[in-house]
C-alpha positions as CSV (number, residue, x, y, z in Angstrom):
1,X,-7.4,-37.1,-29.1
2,X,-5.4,-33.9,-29.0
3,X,-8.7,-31.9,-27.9
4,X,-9.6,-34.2,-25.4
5,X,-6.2,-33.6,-23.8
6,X,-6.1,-30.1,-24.2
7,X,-9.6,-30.2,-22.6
8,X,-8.7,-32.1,-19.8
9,X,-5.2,-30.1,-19.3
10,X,-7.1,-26.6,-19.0
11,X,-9.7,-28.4,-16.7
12,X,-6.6,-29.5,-14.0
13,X,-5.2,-26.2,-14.0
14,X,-8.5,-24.4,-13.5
15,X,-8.9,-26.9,-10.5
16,X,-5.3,-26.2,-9.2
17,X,-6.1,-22.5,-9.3
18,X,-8.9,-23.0,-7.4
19,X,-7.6,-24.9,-5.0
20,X,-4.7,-22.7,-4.7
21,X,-7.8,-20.4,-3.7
22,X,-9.7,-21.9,-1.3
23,X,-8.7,-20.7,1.6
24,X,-10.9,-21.3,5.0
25,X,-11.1,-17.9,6.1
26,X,-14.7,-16.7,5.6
27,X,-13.7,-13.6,4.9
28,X,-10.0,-12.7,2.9
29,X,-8.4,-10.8,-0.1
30,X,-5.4,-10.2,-1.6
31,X,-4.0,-7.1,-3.5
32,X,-1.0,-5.7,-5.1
33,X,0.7,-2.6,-2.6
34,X,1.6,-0.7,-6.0
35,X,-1.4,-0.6,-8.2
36,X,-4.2,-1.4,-5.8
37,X,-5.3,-4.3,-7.7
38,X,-7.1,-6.9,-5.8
39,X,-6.1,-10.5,-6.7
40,X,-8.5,-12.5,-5.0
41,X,-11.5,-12.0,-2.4
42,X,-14.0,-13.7,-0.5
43,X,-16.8,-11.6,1.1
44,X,-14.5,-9.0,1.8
45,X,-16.8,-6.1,2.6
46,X,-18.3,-8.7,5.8
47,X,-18.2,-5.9,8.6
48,X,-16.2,-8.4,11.6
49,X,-14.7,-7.5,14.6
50,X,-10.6,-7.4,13.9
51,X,-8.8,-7.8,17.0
52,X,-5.2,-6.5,17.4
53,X,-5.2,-5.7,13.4
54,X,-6.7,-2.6,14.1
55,X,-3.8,-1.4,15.4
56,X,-2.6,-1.0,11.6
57,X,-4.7,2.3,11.7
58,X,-2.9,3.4,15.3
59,X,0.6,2.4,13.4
60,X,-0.5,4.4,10.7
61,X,-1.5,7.3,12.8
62,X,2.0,7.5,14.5
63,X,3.9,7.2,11.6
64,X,2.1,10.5,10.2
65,X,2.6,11.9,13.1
66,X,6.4,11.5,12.8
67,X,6.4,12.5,9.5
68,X,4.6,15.7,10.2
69,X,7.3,16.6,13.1
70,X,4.5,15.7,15.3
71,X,6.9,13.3,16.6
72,X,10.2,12.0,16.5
73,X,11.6,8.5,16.8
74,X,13.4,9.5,20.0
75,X,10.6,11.6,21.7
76,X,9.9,10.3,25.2
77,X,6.8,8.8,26.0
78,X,5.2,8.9,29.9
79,X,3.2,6.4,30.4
80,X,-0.2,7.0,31.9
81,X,-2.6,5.0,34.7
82,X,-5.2,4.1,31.5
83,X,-2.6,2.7,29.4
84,X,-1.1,0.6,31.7
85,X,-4.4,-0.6,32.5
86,X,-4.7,-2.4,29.4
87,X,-5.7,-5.9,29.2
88,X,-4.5,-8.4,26.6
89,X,-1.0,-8.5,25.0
90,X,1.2,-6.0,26.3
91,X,4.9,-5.5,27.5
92,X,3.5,-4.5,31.6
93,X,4.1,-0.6,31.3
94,X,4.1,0.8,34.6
95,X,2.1,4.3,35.7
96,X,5.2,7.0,34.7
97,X,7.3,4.4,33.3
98,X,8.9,6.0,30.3
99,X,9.7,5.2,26.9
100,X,10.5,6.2,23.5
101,X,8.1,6.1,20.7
102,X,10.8,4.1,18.8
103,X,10.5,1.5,21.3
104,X,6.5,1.6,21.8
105,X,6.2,0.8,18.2
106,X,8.5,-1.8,18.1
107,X,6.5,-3.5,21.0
108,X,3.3,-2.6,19.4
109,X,4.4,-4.1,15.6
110,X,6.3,-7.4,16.7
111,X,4.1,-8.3,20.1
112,X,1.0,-5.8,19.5
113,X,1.3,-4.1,23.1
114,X,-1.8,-2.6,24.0
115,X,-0.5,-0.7,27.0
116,X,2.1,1.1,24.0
117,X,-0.6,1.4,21.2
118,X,-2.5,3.7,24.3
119,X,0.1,5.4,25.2
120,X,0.8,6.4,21.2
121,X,-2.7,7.2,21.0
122,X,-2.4,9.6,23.6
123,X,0.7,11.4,23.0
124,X,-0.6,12.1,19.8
125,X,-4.0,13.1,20.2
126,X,-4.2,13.9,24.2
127,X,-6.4,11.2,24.9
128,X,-7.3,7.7,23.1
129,X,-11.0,9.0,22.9
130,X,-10.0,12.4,21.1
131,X,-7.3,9.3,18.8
132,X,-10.3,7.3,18.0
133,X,-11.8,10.4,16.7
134,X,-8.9,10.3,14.0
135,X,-8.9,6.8,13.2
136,X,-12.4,7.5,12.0
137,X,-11.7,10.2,10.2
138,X,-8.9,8.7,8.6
139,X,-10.7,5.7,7.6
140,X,-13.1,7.8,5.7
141,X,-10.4,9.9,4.4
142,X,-9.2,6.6,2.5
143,X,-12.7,5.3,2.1
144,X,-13.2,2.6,4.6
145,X,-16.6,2.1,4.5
146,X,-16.7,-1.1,6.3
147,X,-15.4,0.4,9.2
148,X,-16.2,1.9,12.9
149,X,-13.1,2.0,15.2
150,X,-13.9,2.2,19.6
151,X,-10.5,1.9,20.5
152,X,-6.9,2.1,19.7
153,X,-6.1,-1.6,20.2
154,X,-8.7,-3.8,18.9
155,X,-9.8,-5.1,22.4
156,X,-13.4,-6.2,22.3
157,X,-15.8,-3.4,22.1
158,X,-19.2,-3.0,21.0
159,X,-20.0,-1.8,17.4
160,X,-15.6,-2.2,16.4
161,X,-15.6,-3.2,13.0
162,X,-13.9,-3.5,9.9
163,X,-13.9,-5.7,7.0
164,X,-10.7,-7.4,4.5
165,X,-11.2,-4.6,2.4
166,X,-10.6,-2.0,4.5
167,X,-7.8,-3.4,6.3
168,X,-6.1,-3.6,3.1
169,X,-6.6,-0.2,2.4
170,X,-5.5,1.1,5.4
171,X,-2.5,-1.7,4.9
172,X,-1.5,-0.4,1.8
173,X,-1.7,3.4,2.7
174,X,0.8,2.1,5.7
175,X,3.6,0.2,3.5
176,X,3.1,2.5,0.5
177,X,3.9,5.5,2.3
178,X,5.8,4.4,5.1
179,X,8.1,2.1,4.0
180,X,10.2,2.8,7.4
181,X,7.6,0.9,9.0
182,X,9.8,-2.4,8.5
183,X,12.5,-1.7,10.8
184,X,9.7,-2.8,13.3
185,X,7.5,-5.2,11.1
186,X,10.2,-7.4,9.9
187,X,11.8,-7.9,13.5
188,X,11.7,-11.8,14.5
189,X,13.0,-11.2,18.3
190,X,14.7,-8.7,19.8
191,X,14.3,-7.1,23.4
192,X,13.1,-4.0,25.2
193,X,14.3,-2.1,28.8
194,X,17.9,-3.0,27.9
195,X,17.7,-6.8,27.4
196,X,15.3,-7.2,29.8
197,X,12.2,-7.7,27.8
198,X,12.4,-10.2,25.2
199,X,10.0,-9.9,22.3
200,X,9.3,-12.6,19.9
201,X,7.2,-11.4,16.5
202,X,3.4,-12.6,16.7
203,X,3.2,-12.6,13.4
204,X,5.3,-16.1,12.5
205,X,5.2,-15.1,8.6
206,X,8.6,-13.2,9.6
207,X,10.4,-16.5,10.4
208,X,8.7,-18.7,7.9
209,X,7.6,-16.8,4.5
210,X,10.0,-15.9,1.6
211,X,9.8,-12.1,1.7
212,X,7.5,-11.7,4.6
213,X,7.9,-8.2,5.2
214,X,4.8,-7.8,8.2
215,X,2.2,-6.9,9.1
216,X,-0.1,-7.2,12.4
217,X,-1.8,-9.9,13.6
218,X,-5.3,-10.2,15.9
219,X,-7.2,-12.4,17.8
220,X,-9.9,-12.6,20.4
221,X,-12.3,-15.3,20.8
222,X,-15.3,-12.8,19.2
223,X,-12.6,-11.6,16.3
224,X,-11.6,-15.4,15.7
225,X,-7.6,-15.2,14.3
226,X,-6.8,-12.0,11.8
227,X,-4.1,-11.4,9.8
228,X,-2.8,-8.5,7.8
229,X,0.2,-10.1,5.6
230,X,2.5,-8.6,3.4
231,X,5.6,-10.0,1.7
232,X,7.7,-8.9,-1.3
233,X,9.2,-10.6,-4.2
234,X,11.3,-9.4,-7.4
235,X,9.9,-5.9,-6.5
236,X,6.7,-6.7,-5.9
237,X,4.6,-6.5,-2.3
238,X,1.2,-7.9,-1.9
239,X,-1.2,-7.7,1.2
240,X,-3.0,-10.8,2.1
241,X,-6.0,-10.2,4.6
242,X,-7.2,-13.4,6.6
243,X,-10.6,-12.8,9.0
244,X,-12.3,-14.7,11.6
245,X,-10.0,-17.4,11.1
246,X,-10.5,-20.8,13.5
247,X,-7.1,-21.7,14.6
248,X,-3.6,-19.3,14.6
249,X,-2.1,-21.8,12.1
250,X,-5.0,-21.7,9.4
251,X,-4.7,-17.6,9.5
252,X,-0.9,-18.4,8.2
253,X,-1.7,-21.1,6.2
254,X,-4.7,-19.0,4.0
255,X,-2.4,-16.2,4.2
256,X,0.5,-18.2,2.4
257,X,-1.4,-20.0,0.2
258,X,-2.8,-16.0,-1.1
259,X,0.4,-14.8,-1.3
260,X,1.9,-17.7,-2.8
261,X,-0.8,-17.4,-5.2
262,X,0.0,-13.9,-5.9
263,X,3.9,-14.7,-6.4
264,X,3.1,-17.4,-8.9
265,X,1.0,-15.7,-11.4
266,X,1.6,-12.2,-11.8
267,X,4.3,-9.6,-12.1
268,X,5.2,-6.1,-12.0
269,X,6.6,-4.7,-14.7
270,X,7.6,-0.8,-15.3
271,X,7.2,0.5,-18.3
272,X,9.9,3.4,-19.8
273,X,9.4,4.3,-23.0
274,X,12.0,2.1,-25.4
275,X,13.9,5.6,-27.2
276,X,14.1,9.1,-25.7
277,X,10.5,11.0,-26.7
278,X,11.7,13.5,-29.3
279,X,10.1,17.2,-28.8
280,X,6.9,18.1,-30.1
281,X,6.8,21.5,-31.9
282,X,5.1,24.4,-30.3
283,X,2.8,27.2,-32.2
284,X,3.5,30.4,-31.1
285,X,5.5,29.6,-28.4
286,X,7.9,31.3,-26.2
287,X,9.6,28.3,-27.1
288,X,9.8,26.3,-30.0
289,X,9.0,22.9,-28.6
290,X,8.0,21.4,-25.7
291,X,9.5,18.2,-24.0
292,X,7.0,15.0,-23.3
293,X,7.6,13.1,-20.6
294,X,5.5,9.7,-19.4
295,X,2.8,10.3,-16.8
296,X,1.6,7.8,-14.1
297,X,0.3,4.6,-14.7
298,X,4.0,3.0,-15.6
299,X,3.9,0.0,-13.0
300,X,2.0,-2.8,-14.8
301,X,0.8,-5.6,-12.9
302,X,0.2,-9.1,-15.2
303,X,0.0,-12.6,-15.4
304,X,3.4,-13.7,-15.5
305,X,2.3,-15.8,-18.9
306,X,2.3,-12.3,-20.8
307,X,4.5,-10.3,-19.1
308,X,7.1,-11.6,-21.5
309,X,5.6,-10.7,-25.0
310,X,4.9,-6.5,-24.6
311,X,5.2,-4.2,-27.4
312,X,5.0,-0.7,-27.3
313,X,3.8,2.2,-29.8
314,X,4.3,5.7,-29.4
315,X,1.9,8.3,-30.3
316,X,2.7,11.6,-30.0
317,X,1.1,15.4,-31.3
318,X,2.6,16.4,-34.7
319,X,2.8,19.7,-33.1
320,X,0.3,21.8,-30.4
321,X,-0.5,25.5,-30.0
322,X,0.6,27.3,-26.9
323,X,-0.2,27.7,-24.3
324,X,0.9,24.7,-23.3
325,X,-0.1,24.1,-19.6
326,X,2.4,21.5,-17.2
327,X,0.6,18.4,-17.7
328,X,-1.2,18.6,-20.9
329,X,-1.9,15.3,-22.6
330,X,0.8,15.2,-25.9
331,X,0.5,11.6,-27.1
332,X,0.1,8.1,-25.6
333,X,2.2,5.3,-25.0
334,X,0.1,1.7,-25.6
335,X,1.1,-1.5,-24.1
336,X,0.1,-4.6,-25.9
337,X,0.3,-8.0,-25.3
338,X,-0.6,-10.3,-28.8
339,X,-3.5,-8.6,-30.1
340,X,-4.4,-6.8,-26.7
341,X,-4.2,-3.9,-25.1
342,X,-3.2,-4.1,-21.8
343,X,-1.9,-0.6,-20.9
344,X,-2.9,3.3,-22.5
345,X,0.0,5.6,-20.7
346,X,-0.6,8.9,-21.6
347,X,2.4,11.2,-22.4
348,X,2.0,14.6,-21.2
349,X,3.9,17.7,-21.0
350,X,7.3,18.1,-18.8
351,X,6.8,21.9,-19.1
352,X,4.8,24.9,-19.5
353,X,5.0,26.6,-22.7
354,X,3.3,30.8,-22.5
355,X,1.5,32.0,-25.7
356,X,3.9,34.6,-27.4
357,X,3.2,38.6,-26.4
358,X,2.2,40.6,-29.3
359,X,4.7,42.4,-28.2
360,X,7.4,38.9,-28.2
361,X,6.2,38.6,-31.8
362,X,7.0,42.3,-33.4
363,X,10.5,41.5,-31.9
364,X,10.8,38.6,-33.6
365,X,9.5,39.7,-36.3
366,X,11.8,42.4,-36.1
367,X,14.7,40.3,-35.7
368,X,13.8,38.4,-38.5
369,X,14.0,40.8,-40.8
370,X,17.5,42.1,-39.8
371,X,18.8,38.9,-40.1
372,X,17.3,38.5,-43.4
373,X,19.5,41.7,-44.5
């Protein structure tokens, strides 16, 4: 009788699990911002058109631009006949009407302007054709196979493309590396032109989701409704994609029930080492021992159900012969969980460590003896 419950106890939570899963999206995944880990996906390499979330890539582009002085936050942008021409969302930009780029992405991020996203794309790159050009390149730089890019703002356009995967990719790359990002994501309403614009966030995550922390939303009645979520919790952020949804309110709904998903089973953990790592002795070193310090790898995501029983063993070089080069592999530091192995960090070396001179050596040598006497 005891089996027969067990069996039928693991069979309902398999079936919750799944139907934690089933989201109506034809096309979604979910992944961990830290590790890269994907969680959960459902034909996510399906190339489909995605709308307004293609402006990630533009958002992307401007914040790299910033960052490389390109740009500033406060730099003035004029805007020009072909972006104002722009159909779709957008805050009405008129011809010469100018703005900062602070305020173009905060248009662009809570109401997905597509007058602003042009007028970025230009500033940036002279022209949205030559911008394209670096979408594309950028894509393939972070190995977005899936997709072609036409324009800066996801209007319709033959042969625009993309698939979950990618847009999670070029998600991630945004919210990894440019966590300033938020102060526009995470806006529910606010207002442009001194009050006179009001702004309320497409994206209704912001107002209704634990942790929501953005992204961009995207619809057009090819595209269906897209989504590019992310949320945080307890220090860890996870990126829910939603394509070629039917209705607005499913997009959210898939995109909850992902995240939610995500929240629920696994965890973050960083691992440190649990006592200082003692020096390992050096041969013929200008020094006599080099320090070992933890190399990358440390952020461990896992199902919440282990996460709790982790022990750790240290393994570490008796002693090496220099050179030692910055970055040389000392030791490791394994994770387990029970009887498995859930992590191998490797410990390397915090320092470079020169081979002795023959000449270093007769002086030591030399000293040697005196002291001796």
């Amino acid at each position: 009788m005891k089996k027969l419950l067990a069996a039928l106890l693991a069979v309902l939570v398999l079936s919750t699990c799944a139907r934690a899963l089933d989201v109506a999206a034809p096309s979604a995944l979910l992944m961990e911002k830290e590790t890269g880990t994907v969680l959960f996906s459902k034909d996510e390499h399906a190339k489909l058109e995605p709308a307004s979330v293609t402006k990630v890539m533009t958002i992307l582009l401007t914040m790299e631009a910033i960052d490389a002085g390109q740009l500033s936050y406060d730099t003035v942008i004029t805007a020009s006949a072909h972006a104002c021409s722009m159909g779709g969302s957008q805050i009405w930009l008129k011809e010469n009407e100018q703005m900062t780029v602070s305020d173009m992405l905060k248009a662009v991020c809570v109401v997905s302007a597509n007058d602003c996203a042009v007028a970025l794309a230009e500033q940036i790159a002279g022209s949205e054709e030559a911008f394209v050009e670096r979408m594309n390149a950028r894509a393939k730089e972070l190995g977005m196979n899936d997709t072609t890019f036409q324009n800066a703002t996801g209007l319709p356009a033959a042969g625009h493309v993309t698939s979950a995967h990618d847009i999670a990719i070029m998600s991630r790359e945004l919210v990894e590396n440019h966590p300033d990002v938020r102060q526009y994501t995470t806006i529910w309403m606010d207002t442009l032109r001194d009050g006179q614009s009001s702004l309320v966030n497409t994206n209704k995550l912001i107002r209704f989701y634990e942790g929501a922390t953005g992204l961009k939303t995207g619809s057009t009645d090819a595209a269906g409704y897209c989504l590019s979520a992310t949320a945080e919790r307890d220090g860890m952020e996870l990126i829910a994609v939603i394509m070629k949804d039917a209705t607005s309110a499913q997009r959210f709904e898939d995109a909850k029930a992902l995240l939610s998903y995500g929240f629920s089973t696994y965890t973050l953990k960083n691992v440190a080492p649990e006592t200082p790592l003692a020096p390992v002795p050096v041969t013929l070193g200008t020094q006599a021992t080099v320090q070992p310090v933890l190399g990358e790898g440390t952020a461990l995501l896992l199902e919440k159900a282990r996460a709790g029983d982790l022990t750790q063993t240290v393994t570490l070089a008796e002693s090496v012969t220099a050179p030692v080069a910055l970055g040389d592999q000392l030791g490791t530091l394994t994770v387990t969980s029970g009887e498995e192995t859930v992590a191998e960090i490797p410990i390397l070396a915090g320092e470079e460590v020169p081979r002795v001179t023959y000449g270093q050596m007769l002086l030591r040598l030399l000293k040697m003896a005196f002291l001796s006497d």
